[in-house]
Every structure is written in C-alpha cells, then in structure tokens.
MARLOTOR-953447 format. One line per 4 residues: number of its first residue (from 1); for each residue x, y, z of N, C-alpha, C, O, CB. Coordinates in steps of 0.001 Angstrom, whole numbers. Glycine has a CB too. Example, Ala and Ser with C-alpha at 12.3 -4.5 7.8 and 13.67 -1.06 7.14 Angstrom:
1> 13190 -5690 7800 12300 -4500 7800 13200 -3300 7800 14236 -3319 8465 11308 -4473 9046 | 12850 -2250 7080 13670 -1060 7140 12900 30 7870 13409 1138 8039 14084 -598 5725
! end
This chain:
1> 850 -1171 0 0 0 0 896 1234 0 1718 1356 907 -967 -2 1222 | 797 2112 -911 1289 3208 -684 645 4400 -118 -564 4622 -54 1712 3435 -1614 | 1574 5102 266 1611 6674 956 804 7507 -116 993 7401 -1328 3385 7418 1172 | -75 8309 444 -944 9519 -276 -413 11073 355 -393 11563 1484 -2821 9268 135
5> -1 11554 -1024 273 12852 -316 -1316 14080 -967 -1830 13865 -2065 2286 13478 -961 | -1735 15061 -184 -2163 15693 -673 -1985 17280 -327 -1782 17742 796 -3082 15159 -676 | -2100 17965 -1480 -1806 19420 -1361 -567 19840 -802 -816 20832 -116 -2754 20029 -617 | 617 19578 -760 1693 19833 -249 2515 20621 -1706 2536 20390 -2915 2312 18393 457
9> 3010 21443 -966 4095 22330 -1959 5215 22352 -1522 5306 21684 -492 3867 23747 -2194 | 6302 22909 -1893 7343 22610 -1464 8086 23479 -2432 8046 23502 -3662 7583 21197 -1353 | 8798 24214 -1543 9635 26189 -2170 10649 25532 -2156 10827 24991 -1065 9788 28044 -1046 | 11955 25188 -3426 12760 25294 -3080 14105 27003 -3050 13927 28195 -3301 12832 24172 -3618
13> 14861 26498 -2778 15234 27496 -1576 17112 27652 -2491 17942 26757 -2334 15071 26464 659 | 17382 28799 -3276 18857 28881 -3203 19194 29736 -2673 18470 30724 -2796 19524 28906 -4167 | 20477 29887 -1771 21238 30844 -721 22362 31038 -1499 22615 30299 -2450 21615 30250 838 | 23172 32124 -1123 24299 32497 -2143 25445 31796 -1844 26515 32086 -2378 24671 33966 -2175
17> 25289 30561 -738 26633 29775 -565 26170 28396 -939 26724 27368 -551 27336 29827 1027 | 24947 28452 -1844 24954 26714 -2357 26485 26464 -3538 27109 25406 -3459 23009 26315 -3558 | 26775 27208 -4226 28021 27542 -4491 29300 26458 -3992 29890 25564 -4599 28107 28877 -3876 | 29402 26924 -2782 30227 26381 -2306 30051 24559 -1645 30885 23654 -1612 30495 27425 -1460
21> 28862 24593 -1276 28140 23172 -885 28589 22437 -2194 29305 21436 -2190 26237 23209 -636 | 28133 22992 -3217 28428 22211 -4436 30296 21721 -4706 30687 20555 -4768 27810 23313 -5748 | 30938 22620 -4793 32237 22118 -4768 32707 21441 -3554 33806 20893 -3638 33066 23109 -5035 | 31891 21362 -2119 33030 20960 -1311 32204 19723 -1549 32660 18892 -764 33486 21632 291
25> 30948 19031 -2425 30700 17600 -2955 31266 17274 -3435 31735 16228 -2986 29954 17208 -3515 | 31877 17786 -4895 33061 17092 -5961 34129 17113 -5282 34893 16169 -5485 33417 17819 -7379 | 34466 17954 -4468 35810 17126 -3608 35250 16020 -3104 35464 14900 -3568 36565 17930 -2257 | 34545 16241 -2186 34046 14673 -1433 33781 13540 -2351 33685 12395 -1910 32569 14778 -596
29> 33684 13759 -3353 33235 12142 -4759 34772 12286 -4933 35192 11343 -4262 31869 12451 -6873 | 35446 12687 -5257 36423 12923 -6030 37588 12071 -4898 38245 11114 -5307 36575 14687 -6437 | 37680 12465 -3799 38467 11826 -2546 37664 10359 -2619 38426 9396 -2711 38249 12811 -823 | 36292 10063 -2591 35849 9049 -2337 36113 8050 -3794 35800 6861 -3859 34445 9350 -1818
33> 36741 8824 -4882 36636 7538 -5748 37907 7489 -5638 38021 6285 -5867 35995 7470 -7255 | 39590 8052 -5369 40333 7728 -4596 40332 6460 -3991 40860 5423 -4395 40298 8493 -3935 | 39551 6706 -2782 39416 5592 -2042 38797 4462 -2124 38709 3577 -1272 39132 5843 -1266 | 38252 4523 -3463 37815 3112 -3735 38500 2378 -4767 38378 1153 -4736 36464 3079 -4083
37> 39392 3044 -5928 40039 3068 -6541 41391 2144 -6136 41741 1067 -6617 40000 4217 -6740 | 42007 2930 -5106 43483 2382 -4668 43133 1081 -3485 44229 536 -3356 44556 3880 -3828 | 42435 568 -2853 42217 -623 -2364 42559 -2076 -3189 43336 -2963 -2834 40921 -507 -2062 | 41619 -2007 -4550 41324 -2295 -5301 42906 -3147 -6174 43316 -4294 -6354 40528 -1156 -5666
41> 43438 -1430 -6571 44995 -1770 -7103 45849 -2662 -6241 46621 -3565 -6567 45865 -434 -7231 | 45552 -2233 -5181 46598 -2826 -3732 46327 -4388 -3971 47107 -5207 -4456 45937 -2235 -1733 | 45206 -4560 -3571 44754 -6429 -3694 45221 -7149 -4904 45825 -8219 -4829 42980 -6749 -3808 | 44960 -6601 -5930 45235 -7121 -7190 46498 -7475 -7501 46947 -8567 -7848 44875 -6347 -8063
45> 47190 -6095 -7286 48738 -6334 -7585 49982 -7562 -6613 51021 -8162 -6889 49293 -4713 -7345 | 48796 -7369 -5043 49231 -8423 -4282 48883 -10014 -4614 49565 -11012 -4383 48758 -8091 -3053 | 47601 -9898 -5228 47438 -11131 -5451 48114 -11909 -6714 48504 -13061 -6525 46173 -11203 -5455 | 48261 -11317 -7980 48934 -11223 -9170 50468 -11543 -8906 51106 -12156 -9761 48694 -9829 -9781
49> 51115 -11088 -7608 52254 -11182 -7499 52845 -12656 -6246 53936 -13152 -5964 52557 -9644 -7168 | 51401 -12886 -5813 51394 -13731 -5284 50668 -15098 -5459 50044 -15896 -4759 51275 -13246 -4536 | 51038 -14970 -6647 50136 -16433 -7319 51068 -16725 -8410 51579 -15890 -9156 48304 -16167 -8059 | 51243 -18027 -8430 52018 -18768 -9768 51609 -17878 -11066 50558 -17242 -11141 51425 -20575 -10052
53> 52718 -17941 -12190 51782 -17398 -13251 50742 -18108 -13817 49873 -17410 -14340 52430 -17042 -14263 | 50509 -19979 -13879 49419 -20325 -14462 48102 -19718 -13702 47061 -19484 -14317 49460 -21780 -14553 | 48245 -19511 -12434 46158 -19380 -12190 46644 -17629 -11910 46201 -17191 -10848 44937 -20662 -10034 | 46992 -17214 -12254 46953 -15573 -12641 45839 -15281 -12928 45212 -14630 -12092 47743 -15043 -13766
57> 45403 -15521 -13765 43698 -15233 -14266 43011 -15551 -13055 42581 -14777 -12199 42991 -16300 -15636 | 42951 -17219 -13118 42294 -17567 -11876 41925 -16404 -10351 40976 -15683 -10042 43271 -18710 -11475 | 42967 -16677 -9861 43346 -15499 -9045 42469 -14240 -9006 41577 -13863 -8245 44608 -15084 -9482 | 43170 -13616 -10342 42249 -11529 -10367 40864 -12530 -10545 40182 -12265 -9555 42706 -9725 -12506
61> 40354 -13258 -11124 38802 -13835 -11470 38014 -13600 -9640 37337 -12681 -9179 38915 -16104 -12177 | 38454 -14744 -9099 37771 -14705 -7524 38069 -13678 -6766 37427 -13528 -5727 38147 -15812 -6624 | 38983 -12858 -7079 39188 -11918 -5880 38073 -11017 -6508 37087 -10902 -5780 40882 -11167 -5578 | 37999 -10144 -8080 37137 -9370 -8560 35650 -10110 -8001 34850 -9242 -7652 37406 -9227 -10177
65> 35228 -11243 -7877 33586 -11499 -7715 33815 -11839 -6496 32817 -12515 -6245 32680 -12650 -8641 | 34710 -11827 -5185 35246 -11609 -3874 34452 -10220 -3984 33233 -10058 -3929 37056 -11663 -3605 | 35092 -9611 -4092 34718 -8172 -3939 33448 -7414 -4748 32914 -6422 -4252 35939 -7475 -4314 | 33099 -7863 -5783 31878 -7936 -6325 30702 -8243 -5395 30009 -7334 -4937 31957 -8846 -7304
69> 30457 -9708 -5084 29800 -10382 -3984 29634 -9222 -2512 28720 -8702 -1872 30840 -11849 -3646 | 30820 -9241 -2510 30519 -8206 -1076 29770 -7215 -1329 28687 -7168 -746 31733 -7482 -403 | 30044 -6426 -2025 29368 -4950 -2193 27810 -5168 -2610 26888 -4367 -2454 30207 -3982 -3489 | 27778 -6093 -3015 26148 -6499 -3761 25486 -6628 -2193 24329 -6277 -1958 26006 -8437 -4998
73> 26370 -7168 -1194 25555 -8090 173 25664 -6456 1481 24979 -6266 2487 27038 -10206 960 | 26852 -5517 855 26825 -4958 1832 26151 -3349 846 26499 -2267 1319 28413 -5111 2726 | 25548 -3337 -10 24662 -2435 -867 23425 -3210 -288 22675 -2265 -41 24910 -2421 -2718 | 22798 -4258 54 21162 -4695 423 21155 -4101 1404 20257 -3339 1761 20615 -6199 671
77> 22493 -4440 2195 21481 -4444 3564 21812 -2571 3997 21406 -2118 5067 22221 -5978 5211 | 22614 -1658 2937 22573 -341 3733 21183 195 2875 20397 913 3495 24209 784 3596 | 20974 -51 1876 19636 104 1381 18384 -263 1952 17315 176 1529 19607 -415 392 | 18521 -1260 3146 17790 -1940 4029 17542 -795 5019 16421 -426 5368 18489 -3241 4582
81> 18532 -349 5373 19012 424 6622 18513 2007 6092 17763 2778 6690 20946 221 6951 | 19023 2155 5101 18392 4253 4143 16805 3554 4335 16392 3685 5487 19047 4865 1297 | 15947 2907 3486 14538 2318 3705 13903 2910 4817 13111 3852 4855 14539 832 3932 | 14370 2217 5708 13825 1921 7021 13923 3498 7533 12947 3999 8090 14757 664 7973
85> 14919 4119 7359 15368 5650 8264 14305 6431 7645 13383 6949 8274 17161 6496 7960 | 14479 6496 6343 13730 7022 4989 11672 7153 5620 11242 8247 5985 14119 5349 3305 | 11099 6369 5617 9940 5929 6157 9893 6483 7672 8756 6732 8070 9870 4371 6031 | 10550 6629 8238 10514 6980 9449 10542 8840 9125 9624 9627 9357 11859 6161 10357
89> 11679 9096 8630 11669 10600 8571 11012 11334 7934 10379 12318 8319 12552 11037 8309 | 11153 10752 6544 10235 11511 5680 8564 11929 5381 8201 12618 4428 10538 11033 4834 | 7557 11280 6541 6316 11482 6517 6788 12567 7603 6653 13707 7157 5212 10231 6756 | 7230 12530 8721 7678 13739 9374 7963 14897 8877 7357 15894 9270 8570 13561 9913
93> 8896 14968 7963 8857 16236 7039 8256 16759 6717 8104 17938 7040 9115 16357 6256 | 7410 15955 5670 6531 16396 4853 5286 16801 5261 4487 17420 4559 6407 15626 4057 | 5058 16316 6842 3945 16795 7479 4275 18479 8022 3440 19356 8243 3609 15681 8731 | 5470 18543 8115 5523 20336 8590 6030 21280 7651 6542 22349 7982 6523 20674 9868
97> 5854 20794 6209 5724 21672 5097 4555 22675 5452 3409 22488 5862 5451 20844 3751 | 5159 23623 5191 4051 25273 5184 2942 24842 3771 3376 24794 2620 5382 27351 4598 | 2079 24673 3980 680 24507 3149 505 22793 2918 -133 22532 1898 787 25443 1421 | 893 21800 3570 1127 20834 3691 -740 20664 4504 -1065 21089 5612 2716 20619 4395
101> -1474 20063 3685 -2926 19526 3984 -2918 18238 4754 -3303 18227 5924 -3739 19263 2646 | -2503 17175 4161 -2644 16009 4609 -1573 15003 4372 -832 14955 3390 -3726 15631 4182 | -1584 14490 5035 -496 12967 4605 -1095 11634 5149 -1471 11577 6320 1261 13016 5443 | -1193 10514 4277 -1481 9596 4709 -534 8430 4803 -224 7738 3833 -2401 9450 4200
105> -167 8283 5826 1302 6787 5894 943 5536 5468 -282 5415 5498 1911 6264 7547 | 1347 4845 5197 762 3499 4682 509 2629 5593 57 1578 5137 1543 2819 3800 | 660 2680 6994 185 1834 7968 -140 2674 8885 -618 2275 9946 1019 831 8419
! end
C-alpha cells in the first residue's frame, strides 16, 4: 500500500553559498573515488604477485567477484538500513511543510 500525499508544496530554496556546498561535494566524490580506486589496485597487484603465473587469471577472477559479492551483500542491507530511516523521517517532514494539507502513511 502506498503513501498519499495531498496538497503539499514545497519552495525550493537557493542561498548564495549553495556555491560552495556544491564544490566541497566534488571534492568529497572525487576523494571518495580515490578511495575506492586504490584498495582495489593494492589487492590485485598483491594477489597477481602472489600467485604462480598459471592461475593468474584464476586469481584476479575470484578476488574481482570476492569483492563484487561483497558490495552487492553490503549495498542490500545499507539500502535496508536508508529504507527503514527514509519511512521513518520523511512522513515527518513532509507533514511540517508550510501549506502541507494532509499525509497519509501506509500503515
């Protein structure tokens, strides 16, 4: 069952320092793909260097769906976790919008 919203508006709002909010994000992606980036190299090159040359392939193969696998198991369950917060906060919000009529939650 879903959520009914009715009559709600919603102003959005620019200040003369969204500006800056905006660049100090592309730093923050920009550091964060960094850091997902060089983990990545580190394992590989360790594992590549630490494996016979016949299962070389072998090797980068399981470690890439190693690490594949994980992120798939640890992407459910924080999507599990945003969900759950998400539902909780957001009928709250949206109930103290200025011209905000009604909201109906799904349970």
């Amino acid at each position: 069952m879903a959520s009914s919203v009715y009559c709600c508006k919603f102003i959005p709002t620019w200040s003369s320092n969204d500006h800056v909010l905006i660049i100090d994000d592309l730093r923050s992606n920009a550091l964060a793909g960094v850091g997902f980036v060089a983990p990545l190299v580190m394992v590989m090159t360790m594992v590549q260097l630490s494996t016979p040359p016949l299962f070389i392939g072998v090797a980068s193969a399981l470690t890439i769906s190693a690490r594949t696998l994980g992120g798939t198991v640890g992407y459910a369950i924080a999507e599990v976790i945003y969900t759950n917060l998400s539902n909780k906060k957001i009928p709250d919000s949206i109930g103290k919008q200025p011209g905000c009529v009604a909201f109906l939650p799904p349970f």
